[in-house]
Backbone bond lengths (Angstrom), bond angles and torsions (degrees), N, CA, C in turn:
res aa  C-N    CA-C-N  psi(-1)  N-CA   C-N-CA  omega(-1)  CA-C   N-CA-C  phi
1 X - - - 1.425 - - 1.507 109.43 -
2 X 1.442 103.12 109.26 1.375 115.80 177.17 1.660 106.78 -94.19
3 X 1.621 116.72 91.89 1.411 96.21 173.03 1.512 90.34 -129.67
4 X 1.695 103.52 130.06 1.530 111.93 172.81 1.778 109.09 -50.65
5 X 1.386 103.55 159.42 1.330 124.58 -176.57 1.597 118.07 -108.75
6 X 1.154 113.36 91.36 1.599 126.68 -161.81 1.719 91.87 -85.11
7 X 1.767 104.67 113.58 1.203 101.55 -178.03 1.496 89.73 -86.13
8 X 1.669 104.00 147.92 1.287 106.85 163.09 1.393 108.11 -109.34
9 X 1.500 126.59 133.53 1.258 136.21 175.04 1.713 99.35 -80.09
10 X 1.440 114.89 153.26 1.106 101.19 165.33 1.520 99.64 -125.38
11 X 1.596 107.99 136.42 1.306 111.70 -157.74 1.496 107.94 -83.20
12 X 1.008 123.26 158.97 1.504 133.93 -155.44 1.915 104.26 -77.99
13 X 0.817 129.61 117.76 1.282 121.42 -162.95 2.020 105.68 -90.77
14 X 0.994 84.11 126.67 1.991 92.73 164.18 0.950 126.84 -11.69
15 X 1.633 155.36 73.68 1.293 117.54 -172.01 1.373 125.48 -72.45
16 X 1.254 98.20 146.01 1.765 99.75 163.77 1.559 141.83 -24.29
17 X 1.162 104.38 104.62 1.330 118.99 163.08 1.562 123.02 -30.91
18 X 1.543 106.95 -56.19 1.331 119.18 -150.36 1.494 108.02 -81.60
19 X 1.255 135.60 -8.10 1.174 129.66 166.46 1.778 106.94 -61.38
20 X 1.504 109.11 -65.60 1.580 107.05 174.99 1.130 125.84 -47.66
21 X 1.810 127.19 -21.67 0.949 130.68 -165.40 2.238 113.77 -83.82
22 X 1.621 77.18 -31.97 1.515 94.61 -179.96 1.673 98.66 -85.85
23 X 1.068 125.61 -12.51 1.768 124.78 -170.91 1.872 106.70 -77.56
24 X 1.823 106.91 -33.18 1.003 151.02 -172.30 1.365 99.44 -58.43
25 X 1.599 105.63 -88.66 1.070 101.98 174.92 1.701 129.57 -62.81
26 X 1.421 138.59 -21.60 1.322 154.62 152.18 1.525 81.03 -21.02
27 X 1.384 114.92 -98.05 1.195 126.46 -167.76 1.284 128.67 -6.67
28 X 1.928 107.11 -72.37 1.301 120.57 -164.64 1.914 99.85 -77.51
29 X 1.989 117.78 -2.33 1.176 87.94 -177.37 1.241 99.47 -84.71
30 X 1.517 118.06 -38.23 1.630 118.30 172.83 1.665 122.11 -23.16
31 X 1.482 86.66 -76.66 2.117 95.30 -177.46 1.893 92.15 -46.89
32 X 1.493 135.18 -59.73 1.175 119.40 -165.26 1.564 117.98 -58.99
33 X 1.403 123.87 -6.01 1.298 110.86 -160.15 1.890 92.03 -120.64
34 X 1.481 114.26 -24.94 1.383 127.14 177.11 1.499 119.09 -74.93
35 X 1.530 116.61 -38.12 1.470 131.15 -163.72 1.540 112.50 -137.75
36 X 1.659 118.00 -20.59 1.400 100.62 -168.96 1.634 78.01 -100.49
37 X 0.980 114.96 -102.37 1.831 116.42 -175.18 1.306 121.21 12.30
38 X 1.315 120.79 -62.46 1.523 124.75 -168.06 1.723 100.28 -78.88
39 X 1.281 108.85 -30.86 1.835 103.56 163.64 1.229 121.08 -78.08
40 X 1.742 125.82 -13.79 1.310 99.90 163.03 1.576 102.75 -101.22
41 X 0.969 126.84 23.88 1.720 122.63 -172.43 1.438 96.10 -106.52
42 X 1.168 143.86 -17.96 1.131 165.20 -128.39 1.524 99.83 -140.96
43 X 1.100 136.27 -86.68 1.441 119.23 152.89 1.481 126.55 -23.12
44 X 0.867 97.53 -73.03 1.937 101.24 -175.09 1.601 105.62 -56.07
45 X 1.475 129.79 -32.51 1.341 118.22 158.76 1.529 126.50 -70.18
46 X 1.444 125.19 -5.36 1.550 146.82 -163.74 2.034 73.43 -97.48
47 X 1.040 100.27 -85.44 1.614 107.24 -177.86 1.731 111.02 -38.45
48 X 0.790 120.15 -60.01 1.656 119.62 -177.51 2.423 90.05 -54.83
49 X 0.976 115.28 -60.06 1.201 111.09 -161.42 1.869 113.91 -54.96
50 X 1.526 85.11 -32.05 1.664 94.83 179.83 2.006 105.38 -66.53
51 X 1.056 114.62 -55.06 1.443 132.40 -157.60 1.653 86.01 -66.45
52 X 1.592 131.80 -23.81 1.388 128.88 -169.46 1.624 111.07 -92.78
53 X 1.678 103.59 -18.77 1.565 108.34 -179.14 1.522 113.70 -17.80
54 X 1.621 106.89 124.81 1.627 102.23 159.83 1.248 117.17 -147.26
55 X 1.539 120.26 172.97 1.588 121.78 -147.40 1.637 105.71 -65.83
56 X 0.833 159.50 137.96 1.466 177.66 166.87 1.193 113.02 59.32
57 X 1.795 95.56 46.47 2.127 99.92 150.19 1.593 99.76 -75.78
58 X 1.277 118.11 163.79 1.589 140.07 165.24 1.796 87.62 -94.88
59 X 1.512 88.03 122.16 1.903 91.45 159.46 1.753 92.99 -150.86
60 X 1.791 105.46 161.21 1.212 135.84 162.15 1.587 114.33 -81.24
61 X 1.638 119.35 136.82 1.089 104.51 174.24 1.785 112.08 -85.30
62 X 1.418 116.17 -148.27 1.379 102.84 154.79 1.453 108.50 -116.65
63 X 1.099 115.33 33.67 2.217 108.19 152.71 1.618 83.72 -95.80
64 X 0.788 127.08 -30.79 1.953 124.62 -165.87 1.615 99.42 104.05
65 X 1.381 132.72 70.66 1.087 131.11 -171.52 1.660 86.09 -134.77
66 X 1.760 108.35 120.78 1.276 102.39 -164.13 1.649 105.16 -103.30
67 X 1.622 136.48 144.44 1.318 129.98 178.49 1.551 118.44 -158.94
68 X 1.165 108.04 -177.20 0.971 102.40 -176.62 1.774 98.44 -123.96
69 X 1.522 119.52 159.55 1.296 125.34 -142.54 1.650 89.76 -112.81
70 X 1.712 118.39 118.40 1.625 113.54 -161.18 1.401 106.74 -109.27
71 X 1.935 108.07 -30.45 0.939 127.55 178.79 1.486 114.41 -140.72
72 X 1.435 126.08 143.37 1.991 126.67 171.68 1.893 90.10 -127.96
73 X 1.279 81.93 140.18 1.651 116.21 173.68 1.509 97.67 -114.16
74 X 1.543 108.43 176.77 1.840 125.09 173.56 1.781 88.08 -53.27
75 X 1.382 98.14 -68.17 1.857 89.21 -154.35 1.476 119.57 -114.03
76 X 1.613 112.61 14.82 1.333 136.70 -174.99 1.256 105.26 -121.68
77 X 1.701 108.57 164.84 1.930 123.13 151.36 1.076 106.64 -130.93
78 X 1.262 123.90 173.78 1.783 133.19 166.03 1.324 98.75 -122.47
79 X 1.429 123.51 124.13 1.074 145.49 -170.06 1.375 99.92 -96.47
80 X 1.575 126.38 148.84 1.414 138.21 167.73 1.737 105.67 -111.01
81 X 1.588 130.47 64.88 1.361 120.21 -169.08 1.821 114.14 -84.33
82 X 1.215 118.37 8.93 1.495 139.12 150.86 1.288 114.38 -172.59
83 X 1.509 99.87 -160.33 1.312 99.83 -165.39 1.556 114.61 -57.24
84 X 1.181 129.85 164.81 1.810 121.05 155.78 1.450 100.68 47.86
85 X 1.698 156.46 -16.77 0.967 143.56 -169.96 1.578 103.30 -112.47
86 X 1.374 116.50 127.00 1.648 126.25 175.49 1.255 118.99 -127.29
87 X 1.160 104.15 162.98 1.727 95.86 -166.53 1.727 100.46 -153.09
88 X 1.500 107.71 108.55 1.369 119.37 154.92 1.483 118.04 -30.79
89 X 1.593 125.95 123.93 1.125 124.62 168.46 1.646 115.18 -149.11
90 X 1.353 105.22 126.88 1.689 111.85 175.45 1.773 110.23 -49.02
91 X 1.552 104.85 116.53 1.635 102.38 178.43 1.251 102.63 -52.48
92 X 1.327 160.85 -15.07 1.120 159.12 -150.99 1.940 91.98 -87.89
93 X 1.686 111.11 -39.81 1.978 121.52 -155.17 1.920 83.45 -87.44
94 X 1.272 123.46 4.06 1.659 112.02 -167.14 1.631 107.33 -95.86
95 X 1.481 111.67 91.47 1.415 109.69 -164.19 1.864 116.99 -50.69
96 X 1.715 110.08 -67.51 1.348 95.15 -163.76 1.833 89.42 -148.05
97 X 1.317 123.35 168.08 1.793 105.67 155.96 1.370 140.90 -67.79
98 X 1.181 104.28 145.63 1.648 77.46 -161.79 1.608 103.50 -124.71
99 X 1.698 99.55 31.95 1.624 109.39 174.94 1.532 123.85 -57.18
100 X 1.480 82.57 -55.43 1.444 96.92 156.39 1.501 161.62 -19.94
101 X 1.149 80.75 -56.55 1.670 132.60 -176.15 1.932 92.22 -75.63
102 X 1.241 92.88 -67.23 1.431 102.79 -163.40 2.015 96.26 -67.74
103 X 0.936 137.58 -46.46 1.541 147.95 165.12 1.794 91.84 -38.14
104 X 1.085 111.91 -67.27 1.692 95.55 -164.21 1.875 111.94 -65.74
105 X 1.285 104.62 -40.04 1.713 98.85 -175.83 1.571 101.42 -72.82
106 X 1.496 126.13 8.52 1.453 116.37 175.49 1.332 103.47 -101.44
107 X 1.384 109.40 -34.56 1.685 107.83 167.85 1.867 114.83 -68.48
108 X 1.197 104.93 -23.23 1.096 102.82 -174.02 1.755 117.44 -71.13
109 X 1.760 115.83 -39.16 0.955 135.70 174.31 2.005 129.78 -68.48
110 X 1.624 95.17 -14.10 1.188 125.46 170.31 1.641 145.41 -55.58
């Protein structure tokens, strides 16, 4: 019995997509829950704190110009940064409070 021998190759199959696809998304939930979240949670509390400005909080601007808050307008403050000297500033330039700030290095010095 002469019957030829038909090699069959077996052809290399596709690999899967779906591992990269799930690696993909892994990823973007990480960076969203590591880097995007806490930057918009972080903003929107920067924003909630500005819109709450009131007359004799201590805040930092963002040059680092430190004061205390004498007057708030719609889209301004009047800063008290010493004695008799004030200084107009866009609530937008009013970095963070800095009551706080100033409360712990007084306990600290205590």
């Amino acid at each position: 019995m002469n019957m030829p021998f038909i090699l069959l190759q077996a052809t290399p199959g596709q690999p899967s997509s779906m591992p990269t696809i799930i690696m993909m998304v892994l990823l973007f939930v990480v960076f969203y829950f590591f880097m995007i979240r806490p930057q918009q949670k972080k903003a929107k509390d920067a924003k909630k704190f500005r819109e709450n400005l009131q007359k004799g909080t201590r805040v930092v601007s963002i040059g680092g110009i430190h004061g205390k808050v004498v007057e708030v307008n719609d889209k301004t403050a009047l800063l008290e940064v010493a004695d008799g000297v004030r200084i107009r500033f866009e609530k937008s330039a009013i970095a963070m409070d800095n009551t706080m700030q100033l409360n712990e290095e007084t306990a600290k010095t205590a």
